[in-house]
PARO-836414 format. One record per residue (C-alpha): x, y, z. Coordinates in steps of 0.5 Angstrom, whole numbers. Last residue first. Example, Ala and Ser with C-alpha at 12.3 -4.5 7.8 and 13.67 -1.06 7.14 Angstrom:
<nodes>
((27 -2 14))
((25 -9 16))
</nodes>
This chain:
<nodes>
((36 16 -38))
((31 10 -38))
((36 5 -41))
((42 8 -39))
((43 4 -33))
((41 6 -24))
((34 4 -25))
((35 -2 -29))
((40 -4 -24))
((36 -2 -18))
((30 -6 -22))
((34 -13 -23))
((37 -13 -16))
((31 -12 -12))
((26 -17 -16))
((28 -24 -13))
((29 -21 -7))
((22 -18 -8))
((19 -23 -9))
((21 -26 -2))
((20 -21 2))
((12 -21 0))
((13 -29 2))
((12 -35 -2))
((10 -41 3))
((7 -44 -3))
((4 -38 -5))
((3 -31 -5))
((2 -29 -12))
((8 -28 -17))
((9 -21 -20))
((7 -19 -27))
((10 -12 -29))
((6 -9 -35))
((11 -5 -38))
((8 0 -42))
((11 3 -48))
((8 11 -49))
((6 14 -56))
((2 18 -51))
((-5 17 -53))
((-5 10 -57))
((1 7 -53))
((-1 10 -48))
((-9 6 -48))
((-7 -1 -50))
((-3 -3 -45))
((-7 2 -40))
((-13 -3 -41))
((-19 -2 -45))
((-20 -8 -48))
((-15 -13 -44))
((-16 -20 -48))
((-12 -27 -44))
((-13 -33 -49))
((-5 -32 -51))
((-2 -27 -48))
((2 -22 -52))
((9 -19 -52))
((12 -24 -48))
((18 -25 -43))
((17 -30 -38))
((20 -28 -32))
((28 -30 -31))
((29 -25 -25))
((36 -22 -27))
((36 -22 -35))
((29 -23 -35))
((30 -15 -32))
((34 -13 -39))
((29 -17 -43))
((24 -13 -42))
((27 -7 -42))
((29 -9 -49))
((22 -10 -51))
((20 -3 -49))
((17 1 -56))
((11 -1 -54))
((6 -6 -50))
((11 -10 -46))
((8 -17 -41))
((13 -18 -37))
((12 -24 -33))
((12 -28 -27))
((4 -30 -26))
((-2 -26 -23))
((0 -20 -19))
((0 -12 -22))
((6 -7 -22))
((7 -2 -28))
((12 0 -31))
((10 7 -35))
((16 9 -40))
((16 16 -44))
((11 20 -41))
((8 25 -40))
((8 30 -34))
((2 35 -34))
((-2 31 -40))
((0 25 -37))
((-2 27 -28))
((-8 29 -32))
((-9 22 -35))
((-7 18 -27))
((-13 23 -24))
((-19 21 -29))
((-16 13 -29))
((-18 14 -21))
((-24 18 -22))
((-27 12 -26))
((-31 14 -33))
((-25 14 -37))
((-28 9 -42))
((-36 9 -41))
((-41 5 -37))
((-35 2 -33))
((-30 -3 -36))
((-33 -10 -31))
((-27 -15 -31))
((-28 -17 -24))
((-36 -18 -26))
((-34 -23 -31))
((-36 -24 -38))
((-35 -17 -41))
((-38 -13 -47))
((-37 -6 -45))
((-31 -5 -49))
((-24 -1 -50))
((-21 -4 -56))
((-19 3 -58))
((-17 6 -52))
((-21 10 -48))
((-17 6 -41))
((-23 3 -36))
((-21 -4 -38))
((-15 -3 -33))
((-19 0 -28))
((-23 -6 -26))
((-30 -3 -24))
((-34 -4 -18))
((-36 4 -16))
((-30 2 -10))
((-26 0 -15))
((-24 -6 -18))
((-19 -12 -15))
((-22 -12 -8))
((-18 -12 -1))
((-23 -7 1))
((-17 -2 3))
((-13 -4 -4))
((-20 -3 -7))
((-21 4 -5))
((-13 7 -6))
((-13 4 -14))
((-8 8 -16))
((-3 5 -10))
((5 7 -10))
((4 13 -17))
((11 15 -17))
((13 20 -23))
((21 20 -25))
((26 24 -28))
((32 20 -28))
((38 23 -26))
((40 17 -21))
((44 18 -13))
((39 12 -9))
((39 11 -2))
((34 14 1))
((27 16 -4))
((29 11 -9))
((31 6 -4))
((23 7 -1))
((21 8 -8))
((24 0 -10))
((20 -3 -2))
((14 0 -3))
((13 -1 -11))
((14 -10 -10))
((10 -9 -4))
((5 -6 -8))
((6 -11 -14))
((5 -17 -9))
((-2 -14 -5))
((-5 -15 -12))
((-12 -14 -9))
((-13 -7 -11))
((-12 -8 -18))
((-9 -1 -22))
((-4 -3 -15))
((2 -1 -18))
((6 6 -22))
((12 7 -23))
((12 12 -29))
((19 14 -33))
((18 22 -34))
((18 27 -41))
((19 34 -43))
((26 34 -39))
((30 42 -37))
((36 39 -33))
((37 39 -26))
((33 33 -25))
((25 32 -23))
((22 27 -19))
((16 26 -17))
((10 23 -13))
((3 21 -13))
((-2 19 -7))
((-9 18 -8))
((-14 21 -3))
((-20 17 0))
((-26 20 -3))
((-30 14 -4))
((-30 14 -10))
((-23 15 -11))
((-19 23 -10))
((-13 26 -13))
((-8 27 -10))
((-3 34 -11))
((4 32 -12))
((9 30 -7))
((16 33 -9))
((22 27 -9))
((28 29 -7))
((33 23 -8))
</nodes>
């Protein structure tokens, strides 16, 4: 698949943040997004995204319009951190509904207001120039696919291959201001909040993705996202 570099956007630091995509042959008004490392300490979302774009770019054949953001959050990723280099948890960053000042931690610091974050202002623009019909996007906490929207089938299509917990809400665990809040609202976009597992005993990056590979090419070559 040919995919165009789109222009990047920058971080707070300055660092360029990488976007992709791939149009078809036919006229289309809407993309599917993948997307991974909101949080810049979750290495396993990002490895996860490398290995599916580098399939994507060399060996796959699909007519699926696509947007490939492979890390949001360059500065945290470089620091290793979960928030931005301005100490801001992207995903409580989002102008939704539930977005809230209020927090009790600072790795879950929202920002003084919502989209105040230069990377959220870039990942917003590329929506309005390319909508979205689906967002995936790739985090690290505990197996699971968590949907908000219209996308419980794609949920269930993938646990059909990697058996991850599939869950609408998480009981106890609040995200004001996330983008599973936010598209839904703004853009009438389900979001697929993709939760690998965390290197742990002995698990390893080529790990989690053999236990994801079969499950994303096949969604990514099905009906489902045409």
């Amino acid at each position: 698949m040919d995919f165009v570099e789109l222009r990047s956007g920058t971080s707070v630091a300055g660092d360029d943040i990488k976007a992709y995509y791939f149009q078809t042959k036919n006229n289309v008004d809407k993309y599917v997004y993948l997307m991974a490392g909101a949080h810049g300490d979750e290495v396993e979302g990002v490895y996860v995204l490398d290995k599916l774009f580098t399939w994507l770019k060399e060996e796959a054949d699909i007519n699926t319009p696509l947007v490939i953001v492979p890390i949001l959050n360059v500065d945290g990723y470089r620091n290793g951190t979960r928030t931005n280099a301005g100490g801001v948890d992207l995903n409580r960053n989002f102008p939704s509904k539930s977005w809230s000042q209020e927090y009790q931690d600072e790795k879950y610091n929202s920002g003084p207001s919502p989209l105040s974050e230069p990377e959220n202002k870039f990942l917003d623009k590329l929506f309005q120039k390319f909508p979205p019909k689906l967002i995936i996007s790739f985090h690290s906490w505990k197996p699971m696919l968590n949907y908000n929207g219209e996308c419980k089938e794609v949920a269930e299509y993938l646990h059909q291959f990697n058996h991850y917990e599939v869950c609408e809400e998480i009981e106890g665990h609040l995200c004001p201001g996330s983008l599973g809040d936010y598209a839904p609202e703004k853009y009438q976009c389900p979001v697929l909040t993709f939760e690998c597992p965390l290197l742990k005993d002995e698990l390893t990056l080529k790990d989690i993705w053999s236990e994801n590979e079969e499950a994303l090419k096949n969604l990514m070559q099905s009906e489902m996202l045409k």
